[in-house]
ROVORO-731990 format. One record per atom (N, C-alpha, C): residue number from 1; x, z, y; atom name. Coordinates in nm, 4 decimals. Layout:
ROVORO-731990
+------+----------+----------+----------+------+
| resi |        X |        Z |        Y | name |
+------+----------+----------+----------+------+
|  NUM |        X |        Z |        Y |   CA |
...
+------+----------+----------+----------+------+
END
This chain:
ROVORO-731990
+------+----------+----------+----------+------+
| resi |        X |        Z |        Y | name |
+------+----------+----------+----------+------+
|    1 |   5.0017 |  -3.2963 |  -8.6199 |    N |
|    1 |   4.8880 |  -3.3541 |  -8.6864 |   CA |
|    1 |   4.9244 |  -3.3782 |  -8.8334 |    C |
|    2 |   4.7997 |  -3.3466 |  -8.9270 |    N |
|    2 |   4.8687 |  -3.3483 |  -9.0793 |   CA |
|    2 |   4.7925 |  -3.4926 |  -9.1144 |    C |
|    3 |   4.8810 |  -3.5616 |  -9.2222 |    N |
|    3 |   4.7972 |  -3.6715 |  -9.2899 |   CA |
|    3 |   4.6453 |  -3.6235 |  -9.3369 |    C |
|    4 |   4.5625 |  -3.7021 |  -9.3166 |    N |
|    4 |   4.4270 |  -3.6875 |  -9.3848 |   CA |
|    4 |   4.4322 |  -3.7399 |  -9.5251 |    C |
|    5 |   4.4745 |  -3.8082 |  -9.6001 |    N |
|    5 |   4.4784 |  -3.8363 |  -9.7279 |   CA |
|    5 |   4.5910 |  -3.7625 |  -9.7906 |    C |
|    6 |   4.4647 |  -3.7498 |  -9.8840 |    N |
|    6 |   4.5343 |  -3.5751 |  -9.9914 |   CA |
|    6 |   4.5033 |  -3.6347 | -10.1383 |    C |
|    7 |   4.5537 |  -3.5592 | -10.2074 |    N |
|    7 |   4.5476 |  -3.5985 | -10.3746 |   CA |
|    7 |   4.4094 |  -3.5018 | -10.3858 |    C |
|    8 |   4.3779 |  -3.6080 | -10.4997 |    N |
|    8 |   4.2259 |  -3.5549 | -10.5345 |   CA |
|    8 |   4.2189 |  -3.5254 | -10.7029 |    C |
|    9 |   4.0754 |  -3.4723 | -10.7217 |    N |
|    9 |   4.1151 |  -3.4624 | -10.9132 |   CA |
|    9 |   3.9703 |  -3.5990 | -10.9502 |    C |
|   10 |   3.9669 |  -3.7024 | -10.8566 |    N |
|   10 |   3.9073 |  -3.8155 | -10.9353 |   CA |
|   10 |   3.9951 |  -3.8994 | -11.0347 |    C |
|   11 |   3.9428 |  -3.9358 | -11.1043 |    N |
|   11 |   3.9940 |  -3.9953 | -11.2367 |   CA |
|   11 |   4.0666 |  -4.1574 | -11.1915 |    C |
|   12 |   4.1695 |  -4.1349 | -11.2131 |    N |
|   12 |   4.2324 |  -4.3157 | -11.2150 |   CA |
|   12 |   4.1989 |  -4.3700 | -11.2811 |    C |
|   13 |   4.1746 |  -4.3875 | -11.4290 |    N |
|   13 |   4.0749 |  -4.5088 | -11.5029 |   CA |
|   13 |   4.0010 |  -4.5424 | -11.4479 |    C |
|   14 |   3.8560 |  -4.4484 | -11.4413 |    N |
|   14 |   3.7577 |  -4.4525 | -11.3508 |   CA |
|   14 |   3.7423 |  -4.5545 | -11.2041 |    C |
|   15 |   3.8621 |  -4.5008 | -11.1222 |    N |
|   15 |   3.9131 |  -4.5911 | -11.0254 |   CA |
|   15 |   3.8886 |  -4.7509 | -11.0615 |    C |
|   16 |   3.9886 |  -4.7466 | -11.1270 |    N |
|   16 |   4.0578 |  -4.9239 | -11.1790 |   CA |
|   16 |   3.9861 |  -4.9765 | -11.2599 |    C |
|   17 |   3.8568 |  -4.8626 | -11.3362 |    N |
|   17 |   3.7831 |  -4.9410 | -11.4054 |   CA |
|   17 |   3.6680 |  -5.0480 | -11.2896 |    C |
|   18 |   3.6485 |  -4.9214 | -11.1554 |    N |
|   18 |   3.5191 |  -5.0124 | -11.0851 |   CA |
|   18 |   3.5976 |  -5.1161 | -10.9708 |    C |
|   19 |   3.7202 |  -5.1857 | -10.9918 |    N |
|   19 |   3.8311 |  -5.2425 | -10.8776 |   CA |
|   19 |   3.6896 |  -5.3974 | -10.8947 |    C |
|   20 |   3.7254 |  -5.4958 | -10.7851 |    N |
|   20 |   3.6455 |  -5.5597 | -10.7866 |   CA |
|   20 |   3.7678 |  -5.6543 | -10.6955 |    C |
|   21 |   3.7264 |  -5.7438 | -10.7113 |    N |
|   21 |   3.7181 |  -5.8608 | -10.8675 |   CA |
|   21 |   3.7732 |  -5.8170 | -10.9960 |    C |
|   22 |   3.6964 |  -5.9032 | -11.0579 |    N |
|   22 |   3.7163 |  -5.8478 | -11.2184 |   CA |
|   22 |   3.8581 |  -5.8450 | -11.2751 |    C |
|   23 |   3.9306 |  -5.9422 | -11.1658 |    N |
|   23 |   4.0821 |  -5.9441 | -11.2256 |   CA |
|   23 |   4.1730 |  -5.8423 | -11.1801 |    C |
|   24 |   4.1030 |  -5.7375 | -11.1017 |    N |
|   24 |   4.1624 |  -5.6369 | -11.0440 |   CA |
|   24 |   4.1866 |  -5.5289 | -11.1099 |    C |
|   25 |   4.0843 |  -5.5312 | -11.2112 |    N |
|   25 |   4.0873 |  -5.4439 | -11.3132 |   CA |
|   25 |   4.2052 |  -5.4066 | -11.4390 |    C |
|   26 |   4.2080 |  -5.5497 | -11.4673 |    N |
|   26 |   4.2980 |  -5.5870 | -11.5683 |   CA |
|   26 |   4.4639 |  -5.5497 | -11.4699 |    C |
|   27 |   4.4720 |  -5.5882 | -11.3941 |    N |
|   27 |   4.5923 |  -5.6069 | -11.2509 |   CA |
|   27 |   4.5986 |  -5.4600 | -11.2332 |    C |
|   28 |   4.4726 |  -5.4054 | -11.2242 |    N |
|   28 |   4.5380 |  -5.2729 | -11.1809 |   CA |
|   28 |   4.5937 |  -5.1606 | -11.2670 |    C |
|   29 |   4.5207 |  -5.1732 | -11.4077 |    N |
|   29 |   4.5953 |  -5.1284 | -11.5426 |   CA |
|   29 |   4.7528 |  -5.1589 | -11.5596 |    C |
|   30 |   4.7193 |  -5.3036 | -11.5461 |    N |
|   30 |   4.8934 |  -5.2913 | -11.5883 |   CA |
|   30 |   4.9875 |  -5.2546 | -11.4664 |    C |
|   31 |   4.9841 |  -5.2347 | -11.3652 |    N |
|   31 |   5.0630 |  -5.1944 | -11.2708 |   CA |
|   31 |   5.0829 |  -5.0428 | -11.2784 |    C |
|   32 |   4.9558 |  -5.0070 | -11.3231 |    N |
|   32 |   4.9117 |  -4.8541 | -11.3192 |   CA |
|   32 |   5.0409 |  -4.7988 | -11.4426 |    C |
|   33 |   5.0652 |  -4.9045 | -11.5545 |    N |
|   33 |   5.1305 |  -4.9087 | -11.6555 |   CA |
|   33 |   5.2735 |  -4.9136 | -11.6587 |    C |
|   34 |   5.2620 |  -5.0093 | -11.5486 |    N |
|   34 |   5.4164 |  -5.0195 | -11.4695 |   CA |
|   34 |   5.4839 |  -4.8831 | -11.4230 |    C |
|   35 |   5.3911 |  -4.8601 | -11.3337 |    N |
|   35 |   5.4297 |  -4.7749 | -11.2664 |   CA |
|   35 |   5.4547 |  -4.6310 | -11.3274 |    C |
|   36 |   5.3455 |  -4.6325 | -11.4112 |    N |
|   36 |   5.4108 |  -4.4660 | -11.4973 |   CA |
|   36 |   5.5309 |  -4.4773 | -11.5825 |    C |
|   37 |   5.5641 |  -4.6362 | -11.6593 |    N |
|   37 |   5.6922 |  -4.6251 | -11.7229 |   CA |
|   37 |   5.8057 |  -4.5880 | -11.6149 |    C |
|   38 |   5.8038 |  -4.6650 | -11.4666 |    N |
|   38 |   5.8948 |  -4.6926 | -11.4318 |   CA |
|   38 |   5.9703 |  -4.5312 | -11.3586 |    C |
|   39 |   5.8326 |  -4.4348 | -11.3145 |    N |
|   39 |   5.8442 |  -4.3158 | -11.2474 |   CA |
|   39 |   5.8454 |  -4.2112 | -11.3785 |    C |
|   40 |   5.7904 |  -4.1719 | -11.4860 |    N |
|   40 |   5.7993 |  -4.0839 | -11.5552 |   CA |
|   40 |   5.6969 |  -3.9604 | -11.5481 |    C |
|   41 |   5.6019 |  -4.0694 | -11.4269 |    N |
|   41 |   5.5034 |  -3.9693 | -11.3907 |   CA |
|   41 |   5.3263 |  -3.9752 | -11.4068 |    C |
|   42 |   5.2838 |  -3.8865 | -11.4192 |    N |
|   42 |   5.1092 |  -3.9324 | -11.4268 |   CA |
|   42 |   5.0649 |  -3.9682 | -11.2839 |    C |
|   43 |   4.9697 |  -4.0519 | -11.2703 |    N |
|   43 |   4.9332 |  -4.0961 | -11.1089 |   CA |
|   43 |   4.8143 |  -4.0021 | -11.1085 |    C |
|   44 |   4.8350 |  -3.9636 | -10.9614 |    N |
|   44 |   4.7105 |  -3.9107 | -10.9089 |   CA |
|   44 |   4.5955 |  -4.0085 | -10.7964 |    C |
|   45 |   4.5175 |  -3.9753 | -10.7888 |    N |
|   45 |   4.4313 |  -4.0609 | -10.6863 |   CA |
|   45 |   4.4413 |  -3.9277 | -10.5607 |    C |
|   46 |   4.4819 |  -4.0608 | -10.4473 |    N |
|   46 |   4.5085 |  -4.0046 | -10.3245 |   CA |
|   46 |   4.4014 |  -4.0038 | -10.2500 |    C |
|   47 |   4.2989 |  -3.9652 | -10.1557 |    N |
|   47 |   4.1804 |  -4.0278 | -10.0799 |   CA |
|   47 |   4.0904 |  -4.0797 | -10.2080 |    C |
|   48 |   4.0260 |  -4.1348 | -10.1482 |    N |
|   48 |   3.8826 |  -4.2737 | -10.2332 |   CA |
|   48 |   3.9892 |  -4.3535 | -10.2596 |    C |
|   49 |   4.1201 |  -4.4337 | -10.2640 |    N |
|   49 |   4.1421 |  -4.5692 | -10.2907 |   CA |
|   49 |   4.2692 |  -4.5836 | -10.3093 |    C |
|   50 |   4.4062 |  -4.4817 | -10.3280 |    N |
|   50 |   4.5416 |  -4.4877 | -10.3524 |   CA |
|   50 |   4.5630 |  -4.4135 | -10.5257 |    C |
|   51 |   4.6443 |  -4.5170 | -10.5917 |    N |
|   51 |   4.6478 |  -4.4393 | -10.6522 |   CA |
|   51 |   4.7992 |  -4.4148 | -10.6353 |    C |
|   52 |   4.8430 |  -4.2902 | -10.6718 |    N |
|   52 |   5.0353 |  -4.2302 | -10.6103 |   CA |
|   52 |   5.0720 |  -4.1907 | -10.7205 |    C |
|   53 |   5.1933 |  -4.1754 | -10.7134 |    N |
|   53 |   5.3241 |  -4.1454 | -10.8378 |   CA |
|   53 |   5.3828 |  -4.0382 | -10.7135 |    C |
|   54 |   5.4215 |  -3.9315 | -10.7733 |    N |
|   54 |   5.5397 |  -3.8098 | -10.7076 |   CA |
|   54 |   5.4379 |  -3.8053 | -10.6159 |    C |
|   55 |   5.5372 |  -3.7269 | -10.5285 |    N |
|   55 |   5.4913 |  -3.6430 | -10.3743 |   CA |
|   55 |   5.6221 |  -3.6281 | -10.3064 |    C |
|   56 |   5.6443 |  -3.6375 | -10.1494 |    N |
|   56 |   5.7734 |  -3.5811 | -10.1062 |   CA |
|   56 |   5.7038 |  -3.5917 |  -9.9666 |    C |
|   57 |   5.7564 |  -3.4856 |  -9.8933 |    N |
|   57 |   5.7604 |  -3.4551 |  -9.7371 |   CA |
|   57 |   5.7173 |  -3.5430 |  -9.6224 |    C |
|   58 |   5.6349 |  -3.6067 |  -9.5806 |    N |
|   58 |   5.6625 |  -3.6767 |  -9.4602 |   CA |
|   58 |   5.6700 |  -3.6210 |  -9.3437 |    C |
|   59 |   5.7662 |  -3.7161 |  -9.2420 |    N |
|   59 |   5.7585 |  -3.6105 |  -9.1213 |   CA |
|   59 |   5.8050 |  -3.7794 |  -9.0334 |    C |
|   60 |   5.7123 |  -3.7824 |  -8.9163 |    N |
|   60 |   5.6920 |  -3.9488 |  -8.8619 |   CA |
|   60 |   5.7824 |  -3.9067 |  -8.7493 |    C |
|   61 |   5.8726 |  -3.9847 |  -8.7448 |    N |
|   61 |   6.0337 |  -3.9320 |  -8.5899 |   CA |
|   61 |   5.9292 |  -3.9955 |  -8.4669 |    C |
|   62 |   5.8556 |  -4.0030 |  -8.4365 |    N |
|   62 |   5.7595 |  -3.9996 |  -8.3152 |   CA |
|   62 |   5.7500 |  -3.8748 |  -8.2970 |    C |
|   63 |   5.7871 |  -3.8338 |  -8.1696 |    N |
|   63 |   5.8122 |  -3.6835 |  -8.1027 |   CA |
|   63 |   5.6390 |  -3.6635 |  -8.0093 |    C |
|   64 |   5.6201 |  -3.7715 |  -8.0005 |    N |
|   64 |   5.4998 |  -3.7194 |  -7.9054 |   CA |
|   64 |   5.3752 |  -3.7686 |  -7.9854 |    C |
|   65 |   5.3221 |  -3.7750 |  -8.1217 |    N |
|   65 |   5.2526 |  -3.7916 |  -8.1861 |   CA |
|   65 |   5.3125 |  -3.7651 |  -8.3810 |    C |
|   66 |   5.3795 |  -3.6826 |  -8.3799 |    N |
|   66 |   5.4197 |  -3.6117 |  -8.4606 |   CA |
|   66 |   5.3288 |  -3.5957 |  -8.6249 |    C |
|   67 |   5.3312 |  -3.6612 |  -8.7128 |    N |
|   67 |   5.2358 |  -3.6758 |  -8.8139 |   CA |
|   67 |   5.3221 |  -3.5882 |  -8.9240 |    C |
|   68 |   5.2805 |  -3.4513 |  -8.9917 |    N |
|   68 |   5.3704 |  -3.4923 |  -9.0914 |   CA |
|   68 |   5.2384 |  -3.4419 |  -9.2582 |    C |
|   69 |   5.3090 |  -3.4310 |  -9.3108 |    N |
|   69 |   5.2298 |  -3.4063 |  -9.4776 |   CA |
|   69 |   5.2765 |  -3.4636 |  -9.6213 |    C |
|   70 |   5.1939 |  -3.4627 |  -9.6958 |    N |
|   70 |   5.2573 |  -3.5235 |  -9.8204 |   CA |
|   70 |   5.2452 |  -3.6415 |  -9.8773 |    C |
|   71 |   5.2435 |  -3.6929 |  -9.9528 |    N |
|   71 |   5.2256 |  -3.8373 |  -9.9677 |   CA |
|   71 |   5.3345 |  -3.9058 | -10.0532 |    C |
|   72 |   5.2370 |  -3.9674 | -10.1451 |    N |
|   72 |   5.3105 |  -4.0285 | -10.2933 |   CA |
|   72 |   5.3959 |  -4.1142 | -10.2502 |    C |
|   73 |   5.5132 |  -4.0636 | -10.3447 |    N |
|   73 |   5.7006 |  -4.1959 | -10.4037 |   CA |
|   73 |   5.6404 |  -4.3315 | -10.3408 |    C |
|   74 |   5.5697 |  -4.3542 | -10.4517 |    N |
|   74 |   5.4708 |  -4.5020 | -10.4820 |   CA |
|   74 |   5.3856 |  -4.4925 | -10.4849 |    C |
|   75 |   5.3159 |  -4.6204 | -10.4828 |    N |
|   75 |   5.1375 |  -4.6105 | -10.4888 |   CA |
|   75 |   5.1028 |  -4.7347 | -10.4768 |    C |
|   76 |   4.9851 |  -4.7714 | -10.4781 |    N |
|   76 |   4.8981 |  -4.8623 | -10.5004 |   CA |
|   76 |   4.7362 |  -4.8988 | -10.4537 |    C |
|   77 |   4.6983 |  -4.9802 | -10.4611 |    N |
|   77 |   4.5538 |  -5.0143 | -10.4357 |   CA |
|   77 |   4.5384 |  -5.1473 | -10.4619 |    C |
|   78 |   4.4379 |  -5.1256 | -10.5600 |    N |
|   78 |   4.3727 |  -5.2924 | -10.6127 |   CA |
|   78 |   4.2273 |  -5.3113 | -10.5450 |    C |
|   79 |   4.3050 |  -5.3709 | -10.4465 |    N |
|   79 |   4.1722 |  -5.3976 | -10.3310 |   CA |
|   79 |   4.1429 |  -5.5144 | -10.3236 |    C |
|   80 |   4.0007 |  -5.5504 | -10.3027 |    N |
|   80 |   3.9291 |  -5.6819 | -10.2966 |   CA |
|   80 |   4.0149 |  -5.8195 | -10.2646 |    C |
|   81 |   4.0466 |  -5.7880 | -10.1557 |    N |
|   81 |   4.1746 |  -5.8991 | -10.0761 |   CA |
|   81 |   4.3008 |  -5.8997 | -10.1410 |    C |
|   82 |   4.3414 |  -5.7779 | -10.1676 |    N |
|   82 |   4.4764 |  -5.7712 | -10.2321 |   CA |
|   82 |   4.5191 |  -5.6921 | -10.3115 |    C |
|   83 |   4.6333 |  -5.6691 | -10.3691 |    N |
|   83 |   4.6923 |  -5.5593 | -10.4255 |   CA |
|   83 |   4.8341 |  -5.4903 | -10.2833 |    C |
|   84 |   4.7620 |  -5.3678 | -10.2629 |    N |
|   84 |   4.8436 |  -5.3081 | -10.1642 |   CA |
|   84 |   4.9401 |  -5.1647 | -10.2426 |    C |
|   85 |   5.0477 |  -5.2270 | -10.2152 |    N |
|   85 |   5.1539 |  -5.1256 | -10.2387 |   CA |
|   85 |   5.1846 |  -5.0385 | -10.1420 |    C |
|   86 |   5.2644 |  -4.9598 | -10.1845 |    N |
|   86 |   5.3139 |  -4.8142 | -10.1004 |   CA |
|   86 |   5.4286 |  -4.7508 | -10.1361 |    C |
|   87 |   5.5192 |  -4.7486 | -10.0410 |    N |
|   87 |   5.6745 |  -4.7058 | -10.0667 |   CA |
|   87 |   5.7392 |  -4.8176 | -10.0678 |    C |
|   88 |   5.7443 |  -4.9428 | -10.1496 |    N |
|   88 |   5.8422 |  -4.9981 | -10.1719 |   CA |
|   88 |   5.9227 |  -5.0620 | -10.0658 |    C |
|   89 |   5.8956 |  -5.0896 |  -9.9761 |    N |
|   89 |   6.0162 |  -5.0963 |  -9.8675 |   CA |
|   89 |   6.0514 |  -4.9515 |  -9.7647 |    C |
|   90 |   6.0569 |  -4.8493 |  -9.8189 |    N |
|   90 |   6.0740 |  -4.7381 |  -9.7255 |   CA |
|   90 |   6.1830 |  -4.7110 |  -9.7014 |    C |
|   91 |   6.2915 |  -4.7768 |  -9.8115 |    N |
|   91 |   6.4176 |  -4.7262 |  -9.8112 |   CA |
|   91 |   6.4997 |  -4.8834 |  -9.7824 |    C |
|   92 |   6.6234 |  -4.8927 |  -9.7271 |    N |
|   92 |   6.7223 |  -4.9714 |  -9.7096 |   CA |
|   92 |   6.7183 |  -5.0577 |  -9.8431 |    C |
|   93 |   6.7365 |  -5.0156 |  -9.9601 |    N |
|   93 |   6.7572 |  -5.0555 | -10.0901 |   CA |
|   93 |   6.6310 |  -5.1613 | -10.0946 |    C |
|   94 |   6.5164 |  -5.0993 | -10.0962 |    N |
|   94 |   6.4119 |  -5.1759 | -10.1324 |   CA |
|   94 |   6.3727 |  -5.2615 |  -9.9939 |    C |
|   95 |   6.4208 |  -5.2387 |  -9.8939 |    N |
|   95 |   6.3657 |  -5.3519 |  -9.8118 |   CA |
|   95 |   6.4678 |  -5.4952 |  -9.7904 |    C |
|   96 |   6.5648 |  -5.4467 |  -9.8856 |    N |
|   96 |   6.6509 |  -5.5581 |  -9.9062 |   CA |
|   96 |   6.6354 |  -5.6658 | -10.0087 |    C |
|   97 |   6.5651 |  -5.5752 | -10.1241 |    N |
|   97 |   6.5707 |  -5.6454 | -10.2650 |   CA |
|   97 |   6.3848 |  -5.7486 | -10.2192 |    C |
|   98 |   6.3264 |  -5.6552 | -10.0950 |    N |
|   98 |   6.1873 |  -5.6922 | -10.0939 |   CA |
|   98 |   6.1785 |  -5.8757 | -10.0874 |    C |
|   99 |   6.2621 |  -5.9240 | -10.0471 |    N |
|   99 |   6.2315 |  -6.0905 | -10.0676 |   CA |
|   99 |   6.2039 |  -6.1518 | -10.1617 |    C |
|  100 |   6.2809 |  -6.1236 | -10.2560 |    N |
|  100 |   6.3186 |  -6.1754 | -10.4332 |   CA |
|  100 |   6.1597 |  -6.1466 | -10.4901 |    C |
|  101 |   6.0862 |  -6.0410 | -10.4213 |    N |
|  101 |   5.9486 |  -6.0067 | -10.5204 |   CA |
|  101 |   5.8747 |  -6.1149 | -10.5131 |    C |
|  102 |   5.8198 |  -6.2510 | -10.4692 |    N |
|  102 |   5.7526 |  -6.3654 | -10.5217 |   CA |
|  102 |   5.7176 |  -6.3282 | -10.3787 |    C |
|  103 |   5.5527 |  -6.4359 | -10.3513 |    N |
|  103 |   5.4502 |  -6.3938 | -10.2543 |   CA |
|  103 |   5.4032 |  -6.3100 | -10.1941 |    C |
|  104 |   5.4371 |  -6.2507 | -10.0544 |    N |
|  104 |   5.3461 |  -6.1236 | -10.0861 |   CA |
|  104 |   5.3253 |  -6.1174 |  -9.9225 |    C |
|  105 |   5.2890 |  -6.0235 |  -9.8303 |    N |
|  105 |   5.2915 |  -6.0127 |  -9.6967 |   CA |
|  105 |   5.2812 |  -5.8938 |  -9.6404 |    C |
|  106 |   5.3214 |  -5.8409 |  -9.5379 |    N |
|  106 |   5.3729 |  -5.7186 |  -9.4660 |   CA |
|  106 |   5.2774 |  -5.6796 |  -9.3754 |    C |
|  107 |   5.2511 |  -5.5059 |  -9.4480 |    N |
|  107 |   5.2185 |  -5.4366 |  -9.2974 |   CA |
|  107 |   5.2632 |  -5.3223 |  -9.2591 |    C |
|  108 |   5.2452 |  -5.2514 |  -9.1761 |    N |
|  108 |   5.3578 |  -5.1519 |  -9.1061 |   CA |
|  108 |   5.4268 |  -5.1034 |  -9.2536 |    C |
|  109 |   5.3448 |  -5.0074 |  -9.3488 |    N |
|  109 |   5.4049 |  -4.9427 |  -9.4283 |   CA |
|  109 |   5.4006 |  -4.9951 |  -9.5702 |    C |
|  110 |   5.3252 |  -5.1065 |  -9.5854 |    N |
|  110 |   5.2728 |  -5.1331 |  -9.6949 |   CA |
|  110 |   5.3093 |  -5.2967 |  -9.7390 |    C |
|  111 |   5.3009 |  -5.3736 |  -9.8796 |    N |
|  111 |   5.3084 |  -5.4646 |  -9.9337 |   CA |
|  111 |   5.1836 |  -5.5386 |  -9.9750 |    C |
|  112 |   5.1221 |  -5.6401 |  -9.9615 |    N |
|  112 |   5.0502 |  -5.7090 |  -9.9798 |   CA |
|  112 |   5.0554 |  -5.8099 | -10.0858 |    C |
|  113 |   5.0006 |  -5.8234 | -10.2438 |    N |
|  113 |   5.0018 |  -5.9080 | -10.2949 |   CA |
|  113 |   4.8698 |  -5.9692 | -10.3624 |    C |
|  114 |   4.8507 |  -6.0804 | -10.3325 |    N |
|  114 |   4.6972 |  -6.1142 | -10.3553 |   CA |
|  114 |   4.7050 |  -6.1688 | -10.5082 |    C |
|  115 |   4.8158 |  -6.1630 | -10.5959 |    N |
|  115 |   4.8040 |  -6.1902 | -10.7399 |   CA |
|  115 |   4.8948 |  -6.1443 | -10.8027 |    C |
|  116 |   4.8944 |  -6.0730 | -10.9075 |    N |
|  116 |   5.0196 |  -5.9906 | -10.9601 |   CA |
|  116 |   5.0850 |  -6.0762 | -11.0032 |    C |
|  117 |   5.0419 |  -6.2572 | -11.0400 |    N |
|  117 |   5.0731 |  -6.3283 | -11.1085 |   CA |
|  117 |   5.1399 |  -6.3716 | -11.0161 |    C |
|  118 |   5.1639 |  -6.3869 | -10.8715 |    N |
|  118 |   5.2482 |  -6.4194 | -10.8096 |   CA |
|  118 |   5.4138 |  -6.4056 | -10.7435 |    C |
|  119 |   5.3844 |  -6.2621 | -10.8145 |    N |
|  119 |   5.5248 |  -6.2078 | -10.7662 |   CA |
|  119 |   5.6294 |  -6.1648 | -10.9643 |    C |
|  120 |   5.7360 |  -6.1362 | -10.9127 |    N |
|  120 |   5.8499 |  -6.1028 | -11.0230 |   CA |
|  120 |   5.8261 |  -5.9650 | -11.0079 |    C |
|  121 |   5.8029 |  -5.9492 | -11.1783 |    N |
|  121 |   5.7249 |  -5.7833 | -11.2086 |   CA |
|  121 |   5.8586 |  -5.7377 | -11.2575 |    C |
|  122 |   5.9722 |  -5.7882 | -11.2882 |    N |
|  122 |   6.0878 |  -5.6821 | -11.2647 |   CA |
|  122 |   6.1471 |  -5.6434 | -11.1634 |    C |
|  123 |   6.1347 |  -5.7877 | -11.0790 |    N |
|  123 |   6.2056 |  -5.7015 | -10.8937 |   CA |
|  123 |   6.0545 |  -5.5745 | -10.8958 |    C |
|  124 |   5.9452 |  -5.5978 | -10.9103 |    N |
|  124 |   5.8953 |  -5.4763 | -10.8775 |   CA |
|  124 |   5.9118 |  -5.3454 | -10.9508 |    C |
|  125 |   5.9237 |  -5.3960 | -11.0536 |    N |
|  125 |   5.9841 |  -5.2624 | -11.1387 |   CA |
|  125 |   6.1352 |  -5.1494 | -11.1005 |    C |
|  126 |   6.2402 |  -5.2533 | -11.0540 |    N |
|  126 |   6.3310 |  -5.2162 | -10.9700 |   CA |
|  126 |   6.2958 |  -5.1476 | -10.8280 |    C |
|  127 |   6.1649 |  -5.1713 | -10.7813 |    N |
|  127 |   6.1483 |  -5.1578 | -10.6155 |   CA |
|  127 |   6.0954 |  -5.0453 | -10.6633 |    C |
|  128 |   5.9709 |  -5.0228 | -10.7675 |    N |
|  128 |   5.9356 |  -4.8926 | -10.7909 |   CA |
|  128 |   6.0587 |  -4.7414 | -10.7952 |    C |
|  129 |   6.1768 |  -4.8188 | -10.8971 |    N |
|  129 |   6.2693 |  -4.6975 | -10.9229 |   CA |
|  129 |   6.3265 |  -4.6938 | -10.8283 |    C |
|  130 |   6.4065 |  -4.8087 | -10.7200 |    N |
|  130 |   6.4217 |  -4.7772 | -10.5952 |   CA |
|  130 |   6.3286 |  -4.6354 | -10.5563 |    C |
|  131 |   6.2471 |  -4.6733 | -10.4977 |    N |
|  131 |   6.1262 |  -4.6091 | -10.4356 |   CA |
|  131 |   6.1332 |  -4.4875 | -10.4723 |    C |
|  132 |   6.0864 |  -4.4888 | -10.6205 |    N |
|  132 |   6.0756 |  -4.3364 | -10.6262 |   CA |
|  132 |   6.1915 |  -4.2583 | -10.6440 |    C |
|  133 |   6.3386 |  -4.3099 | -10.6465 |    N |
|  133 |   6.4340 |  -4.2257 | -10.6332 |   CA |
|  133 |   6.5226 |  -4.1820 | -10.7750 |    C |
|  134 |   6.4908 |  -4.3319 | -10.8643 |    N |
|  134 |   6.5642 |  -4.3050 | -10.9799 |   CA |
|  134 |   6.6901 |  -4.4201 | -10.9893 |    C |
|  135 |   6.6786 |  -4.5006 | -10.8527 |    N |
|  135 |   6.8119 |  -4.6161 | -10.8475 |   CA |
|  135 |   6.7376 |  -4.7214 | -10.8818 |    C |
|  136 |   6.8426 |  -4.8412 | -10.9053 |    N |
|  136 |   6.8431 |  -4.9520 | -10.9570 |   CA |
|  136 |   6.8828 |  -4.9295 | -11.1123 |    C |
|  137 |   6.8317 |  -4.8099 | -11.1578 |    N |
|  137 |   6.8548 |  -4.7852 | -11.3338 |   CA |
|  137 |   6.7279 |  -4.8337 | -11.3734 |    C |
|  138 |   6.6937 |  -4.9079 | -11.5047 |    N |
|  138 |   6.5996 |  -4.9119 | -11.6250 |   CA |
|  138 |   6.5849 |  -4.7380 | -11.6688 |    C |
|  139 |   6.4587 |  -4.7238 | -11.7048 |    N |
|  139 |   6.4085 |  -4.5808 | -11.6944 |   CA |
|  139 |   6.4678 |  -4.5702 | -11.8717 |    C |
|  140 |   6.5061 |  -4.4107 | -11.9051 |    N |
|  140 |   6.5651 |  -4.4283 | -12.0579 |   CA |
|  140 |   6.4484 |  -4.3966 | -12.1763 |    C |
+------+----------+----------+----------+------+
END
């Protein structure tokens, strides 16, 4: 079975311009901002509502429901309830450093933060380069 969410050619401004609440907007710029310093990369919009940095392989070690496809380093969503991340605990590295990031709450694959103002935007900056596979280096 392949992932159903695919990269699309809708516009990420566009996106983050219509995020709702109004502070989502502002929240989702600068993360959006974050995130391209920290990867080196332009984001694409994944589905209606991710926006992703990179691409690499998935393949789910469930043998009898077998998922595999592509799917962004990092990513994001400035959603009503929250700001939902993607990647940053996928790896050993980042699910270690994941405490130190302020407030936030867990679901299977994803990070939950209901205020950017709540968490430490350099542990996330670190979890990003974690994530996407450039270390615990400052990008040059």
């Amino acid at each position: 079975m392949a992932i159903k969410t695919q990269p699309t050619d809708a516009s990420v401004p566009d996106f983050l311009d219509a995020a709702t609440p109004a502070r989502r907007v502002s929240e989702g710029h600068h993360i959006d901002e974050i995130m391209r310093t920290e990867t080196g990369t332009e984001p694409v919009m994944w589905g209606p509502s991710i926006v992703g940095y990179g691409t690499y392989r998935y393949v789910s070690p469930a043998k009898s429901s077998r998922t595999e496809g592509n799917w962004p380093k990092v990513g994001f969503s400035p959603r009503k309830s929250a700001i939902v991340f993607y990647g940053l605990k996928d790896l050993p590295e980042g699910a270690a450093l994941l405490p130190d990031l302020g407030t936030y709450t867990e679901g299977a694959g994803c990070v939950y933060v209901k205020r950017l103002d709540q968490i430490d935007l350099d542990v996330l900056r670190r979890l990003i380069r974690i994530a996407f596979g450039r270390g615990d280096d400052p990008p040059r």
